[in-house]
C-alpha positions in Angstrom: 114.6 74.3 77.6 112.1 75.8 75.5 110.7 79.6 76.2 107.2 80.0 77.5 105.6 82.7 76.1 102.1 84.1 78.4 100.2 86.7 77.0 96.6 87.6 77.0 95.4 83.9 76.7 97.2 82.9 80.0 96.9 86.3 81.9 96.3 84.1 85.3 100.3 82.2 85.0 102.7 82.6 87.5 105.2 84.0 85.0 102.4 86.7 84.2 102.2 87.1 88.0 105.0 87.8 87.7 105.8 90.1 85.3 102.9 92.3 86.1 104.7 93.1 89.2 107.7 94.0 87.9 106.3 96.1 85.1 104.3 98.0 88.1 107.7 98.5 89.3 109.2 99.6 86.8 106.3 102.1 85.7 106.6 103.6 89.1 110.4 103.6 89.5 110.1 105.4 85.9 107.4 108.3 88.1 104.2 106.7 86.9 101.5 107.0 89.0 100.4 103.4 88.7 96.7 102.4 89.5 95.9 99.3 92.1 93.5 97.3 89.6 94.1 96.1 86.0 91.3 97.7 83.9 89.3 95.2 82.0 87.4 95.3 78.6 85.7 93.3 76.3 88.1 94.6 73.5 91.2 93.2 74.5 93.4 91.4 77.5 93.3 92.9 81.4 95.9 95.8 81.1 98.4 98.0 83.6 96.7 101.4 83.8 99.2 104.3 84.7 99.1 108.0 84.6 102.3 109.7 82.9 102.2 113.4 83.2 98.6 114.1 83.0 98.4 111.3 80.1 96.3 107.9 80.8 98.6 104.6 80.0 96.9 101.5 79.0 100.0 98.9 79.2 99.6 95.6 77.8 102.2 93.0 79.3 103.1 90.3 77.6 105.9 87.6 79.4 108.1 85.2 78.7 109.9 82.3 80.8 113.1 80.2 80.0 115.5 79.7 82.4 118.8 80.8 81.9 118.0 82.2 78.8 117.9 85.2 77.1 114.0 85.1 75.9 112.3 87.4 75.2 108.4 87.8 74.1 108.1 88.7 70.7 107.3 92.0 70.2 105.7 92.3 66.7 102.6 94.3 66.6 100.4 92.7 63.8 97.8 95.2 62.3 95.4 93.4 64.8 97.0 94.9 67.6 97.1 97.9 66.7 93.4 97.8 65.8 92.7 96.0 69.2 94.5 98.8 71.8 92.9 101.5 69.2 89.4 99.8 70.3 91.0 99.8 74.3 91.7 103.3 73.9 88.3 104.3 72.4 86.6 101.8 75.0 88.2 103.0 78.0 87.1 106.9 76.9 84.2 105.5 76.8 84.1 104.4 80.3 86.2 107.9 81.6 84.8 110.8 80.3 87.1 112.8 82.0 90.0 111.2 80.4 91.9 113.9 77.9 94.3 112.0 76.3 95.5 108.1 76.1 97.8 106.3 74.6 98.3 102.4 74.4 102.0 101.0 75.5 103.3 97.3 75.2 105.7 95.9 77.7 107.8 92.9 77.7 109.3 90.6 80.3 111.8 88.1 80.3 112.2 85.9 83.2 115.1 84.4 82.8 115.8 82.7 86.2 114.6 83.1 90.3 116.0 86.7 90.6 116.7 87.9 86.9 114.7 89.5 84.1 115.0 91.9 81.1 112.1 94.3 80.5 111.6 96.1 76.9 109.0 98.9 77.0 107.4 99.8 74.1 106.1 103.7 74.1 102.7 105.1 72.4 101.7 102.2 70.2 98.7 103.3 69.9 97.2 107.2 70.8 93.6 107.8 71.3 93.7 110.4 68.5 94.3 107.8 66.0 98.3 108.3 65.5 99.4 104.6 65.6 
């Protein structure tokens, strides 16, 4: 069976459901302080927003579904998405002035049958001071 792979053009799947929920999970089994709505913008896909020791999170989940299998979503970041969470990170400043710091995160989830999957966490892709 081939892997499905759900990103930011099918944020509504099940398997994005899904994976959402376990990476909110995750984040707050990890001590995030995870926030109840996904924060939207015009500059890229709906993202987790978290709070990890003062810092603002802007996660970006991307899944992947295959049954039995080992899939997992690829987890290359062009020079597009870097440029794309840079413009998150500047846009959601924007938006909360009393933000002091933010960095952009990318996580990955496998689900790889009913009650199984693998998540990959990617840390500060992207800071709002421009270190990417």
């Amino acid at each position: 069976m081939a892997s499905k792979i759900f990103g930011a053009e099918n944020s509504t799947g099940a398997a994005q459901e899904q994976a959402i929920f376990l990476c909110r999970s995750y984040f707050v089994h990890r001590g995030l302080k995870v926030e109840d709505n996904m924060w939207h913008s015009s500059e890229a896909a709906p993202v987790i927003v978290a709070e990890d020791d003062g810092e603002t999170v802007l996660i970006d989940v991307r899944a992947a579904e295959a049954e039995g299998s080992e899939a997992v979503p690829e987890l290359h970041i062009s020079e597009h998405d870097i440029r794309t969470m840079r413009r998150a990170c500047l846009s959601y400043l924007l938006d909360h002035e009393d933000t002091d710091s933010i960095r952009h995160d990318v996580c990955a989830v496998s689900i790889v049958g009913k009650n199984h999957a693998r998540i990959r966490h990617l840390v500060a892709v992207c800071r709002w001071d421009g270190t990417c």
